[in-house]
Residue frames relative to the residue before (quaternion, step in Angstrom):
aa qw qx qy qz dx dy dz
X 1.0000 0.0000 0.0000 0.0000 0.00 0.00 0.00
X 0.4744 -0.7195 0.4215 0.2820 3.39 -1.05 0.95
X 0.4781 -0.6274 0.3977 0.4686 3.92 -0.55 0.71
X 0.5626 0.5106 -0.4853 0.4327 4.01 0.57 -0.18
X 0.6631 0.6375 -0.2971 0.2562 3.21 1.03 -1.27
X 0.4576 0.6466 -0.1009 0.6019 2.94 2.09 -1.91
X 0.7767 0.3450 -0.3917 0.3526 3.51 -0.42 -0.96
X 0.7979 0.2931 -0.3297 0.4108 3.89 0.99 -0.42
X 0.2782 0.7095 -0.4233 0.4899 3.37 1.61 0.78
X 0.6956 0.5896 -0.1479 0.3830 3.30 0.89 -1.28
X 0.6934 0.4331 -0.0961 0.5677 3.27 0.72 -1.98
X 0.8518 0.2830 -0.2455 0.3662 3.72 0.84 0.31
X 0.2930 0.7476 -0.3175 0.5045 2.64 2.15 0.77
X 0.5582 -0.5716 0.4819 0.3599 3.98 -0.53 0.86
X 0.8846 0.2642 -0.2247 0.3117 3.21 0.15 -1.43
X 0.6667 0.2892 -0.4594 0.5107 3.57 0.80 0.08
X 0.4031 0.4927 -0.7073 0.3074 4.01 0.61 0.96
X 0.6871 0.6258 -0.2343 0.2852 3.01 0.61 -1.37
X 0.5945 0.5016 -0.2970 0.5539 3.70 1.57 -1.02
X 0.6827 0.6325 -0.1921 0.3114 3.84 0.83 -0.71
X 0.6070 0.4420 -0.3348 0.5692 2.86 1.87 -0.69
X 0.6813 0.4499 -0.3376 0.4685 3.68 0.90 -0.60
X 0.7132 0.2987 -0.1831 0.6072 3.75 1.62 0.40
X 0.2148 0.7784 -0.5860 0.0674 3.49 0.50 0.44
X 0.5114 0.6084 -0.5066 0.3341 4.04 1.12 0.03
X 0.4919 0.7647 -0.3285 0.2556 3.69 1.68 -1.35
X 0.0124 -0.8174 0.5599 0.1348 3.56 -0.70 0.36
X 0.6094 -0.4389 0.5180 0.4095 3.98 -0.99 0.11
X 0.0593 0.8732 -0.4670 0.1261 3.64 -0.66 1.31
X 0.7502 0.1699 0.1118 0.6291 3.20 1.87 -0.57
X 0.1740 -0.7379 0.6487 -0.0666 2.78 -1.77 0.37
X 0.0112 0.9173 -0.3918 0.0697 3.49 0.93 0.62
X 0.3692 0.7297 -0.5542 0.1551 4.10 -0.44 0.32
X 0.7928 -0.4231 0.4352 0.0554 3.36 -1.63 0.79
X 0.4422 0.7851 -0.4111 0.1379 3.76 -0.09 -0.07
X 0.4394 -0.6259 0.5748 0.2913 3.45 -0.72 1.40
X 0.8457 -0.3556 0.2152 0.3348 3.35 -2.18 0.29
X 0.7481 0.3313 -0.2415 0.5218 3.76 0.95 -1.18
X 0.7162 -0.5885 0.2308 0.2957 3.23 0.80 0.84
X 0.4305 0.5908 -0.4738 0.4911 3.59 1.23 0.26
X 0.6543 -0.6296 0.3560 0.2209 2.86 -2.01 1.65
X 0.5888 -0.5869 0.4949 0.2530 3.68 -0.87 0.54
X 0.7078 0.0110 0.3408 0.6186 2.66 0.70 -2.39
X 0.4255 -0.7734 0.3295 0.3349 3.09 -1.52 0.46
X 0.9566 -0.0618 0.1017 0.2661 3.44 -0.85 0.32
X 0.3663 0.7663 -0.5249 0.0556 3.96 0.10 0.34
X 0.5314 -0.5853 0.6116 -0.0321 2.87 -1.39 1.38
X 0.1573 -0.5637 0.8098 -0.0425 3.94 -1.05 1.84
X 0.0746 -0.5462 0.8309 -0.0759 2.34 -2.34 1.11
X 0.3670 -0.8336 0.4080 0.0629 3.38 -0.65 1.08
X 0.1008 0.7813 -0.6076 -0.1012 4.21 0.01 -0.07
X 0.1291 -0.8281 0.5272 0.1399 3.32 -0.57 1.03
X 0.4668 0.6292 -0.5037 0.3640 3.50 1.58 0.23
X 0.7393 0.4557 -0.1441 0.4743 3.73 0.94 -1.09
X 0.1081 -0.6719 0.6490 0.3402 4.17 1.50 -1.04
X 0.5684 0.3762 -0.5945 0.4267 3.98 -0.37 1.16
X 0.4941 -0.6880 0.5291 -0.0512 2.80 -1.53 1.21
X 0.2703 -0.8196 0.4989 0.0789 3.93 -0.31 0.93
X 0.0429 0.8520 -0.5003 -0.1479 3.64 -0.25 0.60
X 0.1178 -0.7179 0.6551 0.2037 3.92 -0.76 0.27
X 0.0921 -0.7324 0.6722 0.0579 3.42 -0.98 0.60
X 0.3768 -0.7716 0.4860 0.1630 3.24 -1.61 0.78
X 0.2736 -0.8334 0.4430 0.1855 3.43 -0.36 1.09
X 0.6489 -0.6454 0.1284 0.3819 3.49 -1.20 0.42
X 0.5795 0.5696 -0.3298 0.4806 3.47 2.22 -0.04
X 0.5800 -0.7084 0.2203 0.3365 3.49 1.63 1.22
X 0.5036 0.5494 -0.4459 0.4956 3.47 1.54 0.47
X 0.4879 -0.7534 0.4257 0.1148 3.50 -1.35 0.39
X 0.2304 -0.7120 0.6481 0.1411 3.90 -0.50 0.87
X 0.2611 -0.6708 0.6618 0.2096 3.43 -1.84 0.29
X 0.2225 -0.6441 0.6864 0.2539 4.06 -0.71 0.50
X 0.5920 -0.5171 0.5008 0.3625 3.09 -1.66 0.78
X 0.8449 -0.2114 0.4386 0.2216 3.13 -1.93 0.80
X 0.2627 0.7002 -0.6167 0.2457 4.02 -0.38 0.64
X 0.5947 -0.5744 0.5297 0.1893 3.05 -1.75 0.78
X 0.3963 -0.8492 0.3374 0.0897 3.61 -1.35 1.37
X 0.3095 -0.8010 0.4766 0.1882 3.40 -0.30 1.55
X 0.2516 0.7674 -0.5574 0.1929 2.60 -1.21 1.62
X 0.6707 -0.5029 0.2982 0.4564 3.94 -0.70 0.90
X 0.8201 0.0117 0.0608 0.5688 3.00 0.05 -1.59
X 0.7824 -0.3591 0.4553 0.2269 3.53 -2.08 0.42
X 0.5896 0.5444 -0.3801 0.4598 3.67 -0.80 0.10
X 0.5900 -0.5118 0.4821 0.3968 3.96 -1.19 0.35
X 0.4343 -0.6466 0.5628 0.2766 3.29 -1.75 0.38
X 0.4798 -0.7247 0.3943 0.2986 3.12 -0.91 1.03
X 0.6797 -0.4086 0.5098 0.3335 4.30 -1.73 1.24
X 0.1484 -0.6984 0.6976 0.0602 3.39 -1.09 0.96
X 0.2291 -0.7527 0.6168 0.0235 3.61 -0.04 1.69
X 0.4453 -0.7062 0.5461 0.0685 3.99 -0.37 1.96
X 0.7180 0.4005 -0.3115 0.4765 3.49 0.45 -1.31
X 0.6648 0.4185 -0.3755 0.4919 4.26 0.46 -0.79
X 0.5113 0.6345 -0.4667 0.3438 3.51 0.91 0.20
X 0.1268 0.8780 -0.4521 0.0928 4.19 0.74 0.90
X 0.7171 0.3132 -0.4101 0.4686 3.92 0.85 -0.43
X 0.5959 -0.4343 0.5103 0.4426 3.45 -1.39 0.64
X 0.4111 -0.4395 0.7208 0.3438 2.79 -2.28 -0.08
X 0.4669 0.6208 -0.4764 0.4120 3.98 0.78 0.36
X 0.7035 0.5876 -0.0180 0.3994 2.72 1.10 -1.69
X 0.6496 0.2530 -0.1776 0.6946 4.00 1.36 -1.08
X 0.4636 0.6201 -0.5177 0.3640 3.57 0.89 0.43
X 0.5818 0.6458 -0.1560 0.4691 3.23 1.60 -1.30
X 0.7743 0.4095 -0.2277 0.4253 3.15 0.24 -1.75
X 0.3824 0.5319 -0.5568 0.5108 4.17 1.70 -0.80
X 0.7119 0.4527 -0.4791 0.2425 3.30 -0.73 -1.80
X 0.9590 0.1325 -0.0982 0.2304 3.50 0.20 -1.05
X 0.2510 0.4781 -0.6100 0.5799 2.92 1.64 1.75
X 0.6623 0.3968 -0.4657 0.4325 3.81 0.41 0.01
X 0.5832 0.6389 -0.3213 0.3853 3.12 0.69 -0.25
X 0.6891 0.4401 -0.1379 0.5590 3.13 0.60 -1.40
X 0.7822 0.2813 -0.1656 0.5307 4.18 0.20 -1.26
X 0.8636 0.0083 -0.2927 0.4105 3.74 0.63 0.16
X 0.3694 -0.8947 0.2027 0.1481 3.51 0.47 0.74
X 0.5650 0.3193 -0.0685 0.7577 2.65 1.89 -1.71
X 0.6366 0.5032 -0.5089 0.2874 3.67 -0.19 0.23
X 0.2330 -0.7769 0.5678 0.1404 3.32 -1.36 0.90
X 0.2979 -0.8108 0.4831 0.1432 3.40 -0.51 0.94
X 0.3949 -0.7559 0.5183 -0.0639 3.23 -1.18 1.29
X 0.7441 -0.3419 0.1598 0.5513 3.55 -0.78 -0.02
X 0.2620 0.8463 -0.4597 -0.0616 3.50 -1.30 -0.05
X 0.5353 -0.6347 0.4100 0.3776 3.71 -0.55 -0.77
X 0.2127 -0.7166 0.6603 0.0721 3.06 -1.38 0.18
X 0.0461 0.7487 -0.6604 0.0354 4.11 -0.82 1.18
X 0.1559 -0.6492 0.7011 0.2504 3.48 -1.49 0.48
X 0.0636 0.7792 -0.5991 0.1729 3.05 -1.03 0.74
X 0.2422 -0.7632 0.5422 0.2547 3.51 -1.57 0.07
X 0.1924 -0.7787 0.5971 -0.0092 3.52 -0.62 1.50
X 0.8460 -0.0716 0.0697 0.5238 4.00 -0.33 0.96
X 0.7779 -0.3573 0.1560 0.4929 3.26 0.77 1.03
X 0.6555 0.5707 -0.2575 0.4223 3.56 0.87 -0.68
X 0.1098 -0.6655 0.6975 0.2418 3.98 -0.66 0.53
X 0.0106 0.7856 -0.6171 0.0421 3.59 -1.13 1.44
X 0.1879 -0.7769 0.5453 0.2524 3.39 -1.21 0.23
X 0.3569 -0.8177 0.4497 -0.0417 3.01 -0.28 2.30
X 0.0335 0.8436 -0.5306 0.0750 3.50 -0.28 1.19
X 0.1606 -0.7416 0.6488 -0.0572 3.91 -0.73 1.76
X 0.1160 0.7059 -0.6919 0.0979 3.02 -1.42 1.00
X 0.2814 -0.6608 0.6437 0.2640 3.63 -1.38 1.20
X 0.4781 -0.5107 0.6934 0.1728 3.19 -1.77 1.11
X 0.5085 -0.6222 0.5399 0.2508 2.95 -1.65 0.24
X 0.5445 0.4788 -0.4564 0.5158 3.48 1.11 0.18
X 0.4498 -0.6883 0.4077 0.3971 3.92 1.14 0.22
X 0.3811 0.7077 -0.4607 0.3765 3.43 0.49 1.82
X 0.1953 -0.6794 0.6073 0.3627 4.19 -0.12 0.82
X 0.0250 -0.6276 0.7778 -0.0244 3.39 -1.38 0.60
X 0.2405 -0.7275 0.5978 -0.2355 2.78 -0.99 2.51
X 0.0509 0.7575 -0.6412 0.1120 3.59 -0.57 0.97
X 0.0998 -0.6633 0.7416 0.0099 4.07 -0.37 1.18
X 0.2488 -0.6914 0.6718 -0.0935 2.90 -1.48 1.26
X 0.4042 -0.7055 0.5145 0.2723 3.93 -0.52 0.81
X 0.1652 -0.7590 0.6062 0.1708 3.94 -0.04 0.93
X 0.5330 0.5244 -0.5062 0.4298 3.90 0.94 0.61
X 0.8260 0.2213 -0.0057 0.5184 2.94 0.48 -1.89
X 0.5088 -0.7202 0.4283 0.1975 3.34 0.56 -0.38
X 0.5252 0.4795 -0.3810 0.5908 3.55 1.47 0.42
X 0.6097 -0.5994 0.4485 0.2606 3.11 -1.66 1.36
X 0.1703 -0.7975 0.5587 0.1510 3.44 -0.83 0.79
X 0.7876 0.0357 -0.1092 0.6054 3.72 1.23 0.03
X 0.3245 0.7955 -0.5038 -0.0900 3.39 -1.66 -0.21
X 0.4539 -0.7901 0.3969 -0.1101 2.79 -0.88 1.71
X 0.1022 0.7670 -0.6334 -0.0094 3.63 -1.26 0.48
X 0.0994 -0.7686 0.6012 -0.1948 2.90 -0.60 1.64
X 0.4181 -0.7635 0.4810 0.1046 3.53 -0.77 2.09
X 0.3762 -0.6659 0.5891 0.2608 3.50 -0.91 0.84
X 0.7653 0.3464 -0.1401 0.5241 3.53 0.57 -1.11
X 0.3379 -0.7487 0.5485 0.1563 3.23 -1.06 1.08
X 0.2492 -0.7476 0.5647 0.2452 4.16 -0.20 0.90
């Protein structure tokens, strides 16, 4: 299911009305899912909510009988201090078919010899920008990180970053 598709699945789902009224500060922050090397889903779907009154993070996750669980409340990994940034659904315009593509061939192109292994795959907004932020361990024991513009669709970064230190 597409996360737009998901996000109005959700918002008409009892249990996150019912969480919303007892959170009406939360905002839509994520998209969160699993995904082996050729890019098929792992797992299904979880869904961030944000409370910047409290800095804890709500997850809903989709189960496999298309209804929806909530994990307790948990604190939000992240680099640096400061709030997480509103995932704005509607600015959300390239497929995940589509930045699936444009990944393949920023991996391609920045790591050539590398073979990519399991990994993930978040939408999300990082500095203003709603991206779809795809990580994968290599088999030489490297995250390979490819952010994808979820407007425009052109890679805006990628990265390789050694697990092992030589």
């Amino acid at each position: 299911m597409k996360p737009t598709e998901l996000f109005k699945k959700i918002t008409g789902d009892e249990l996150y009305r019912q969480w919303k009224k007892q959170h009406p500060q939360s905002y839509l922050t994520h998209f969160f899912c699993q995904i082996d090397a050729s890019f098929q889903p792992k797992t299904n779907w979880e869904i961030g909510f944000y409370n910047h009154q409290n800095s804890k993070i709500t997850v809903f996750a989709l189960l496999p009988n298309e209804t929806f669980e909530i994990k307790p409340e948990d604190d939000v990994f992240q680099k640096e201090a400061g709030a997480i940034e509103e995932l704005k659904i509607e600015k959300v315009i390239v497929s995940e078919e589509n930045a699936q593509e444009a990944c393949r061939t920023g991996l391609a192109q920045s790591f050539p010899t590398e073979q990519t292994g399991d990994g993930f795959l978040v939408l999300q907004t990082i500095e203003q920008k709603n991206l779809w932020n795809f990580t994968f361990i290599s088999k030489t024991l490297k995250f390979l990180n490819v952010k994808i513009d979820a407007e425009t669709g052109l890679v805006q970064s990628q990265q390789a970053i050694s697990l092992v230190q030589k």
